[in-house]
Phi, psi and omega in degrees: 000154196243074222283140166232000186152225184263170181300134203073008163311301186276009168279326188274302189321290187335284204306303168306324159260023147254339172270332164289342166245031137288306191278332161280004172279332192284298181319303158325302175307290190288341167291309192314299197314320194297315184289348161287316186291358167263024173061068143269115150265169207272346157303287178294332166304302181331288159323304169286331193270339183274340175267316211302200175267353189268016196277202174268032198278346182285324135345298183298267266234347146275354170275343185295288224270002182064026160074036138293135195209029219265338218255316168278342150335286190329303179313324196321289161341305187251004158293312208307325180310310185298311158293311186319314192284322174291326170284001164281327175303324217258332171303287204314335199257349200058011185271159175319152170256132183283079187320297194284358166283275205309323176297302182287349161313315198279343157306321180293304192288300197311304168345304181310308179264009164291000000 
């Protein structure tokens, strides 16, 4: 059991936590779609994404720093660098570019960097 707080707290947690795996569900769908259109399979994508960093670590490491964000900074540089190479990746293949991944990269990023 988990204390989160004054009453209603773990009803707000709930509510909170079905809506971050809603948007990694919207976020999934779209890392699939992308990785179908580069002939990626969707087993092994699976695979990699259950080990990787898109796994819940991110969750962990801003809960970790207390929304301290000074340590995941650093990283900034070389996420952006990374989205950009997924819109190159996506050019070079004739694939769709995965408009709704890169929108929360960039979102993300912009967080990062104020």
């Amino acid at each position: 059991m988990v204390y989160l707080g004054p009453l209603g707290s773990g009803q707000t947690a709930k509510l909170i936590n079905n809506s971050v795996f809603t948007a990694q569900l919207s976020l999934a769908v779209a890392a699939f779609a992308f990785a179908t259109g580069l002939g990626i399979d969707q087993t092994a994508l699976d695979a990699v994404l259950a080990h990787g960093s898109s796994s819940r670590r991110a969750a962990t490491m801003v809960a970790a720093s207390v929304m301290d964000l000074t340590g995941i900074r650093a990283g900034a540089p070389l996420l952006r660098m990374d989205a950009g190479l997924v819109l190159d990746v996506a050019h070079q293949h004739g694939a769709t570019e995965p408009a709704l991944l890169l929108e929360a990269a960039i979102r993300a990023l912009a967080r990062l960097e104020q």
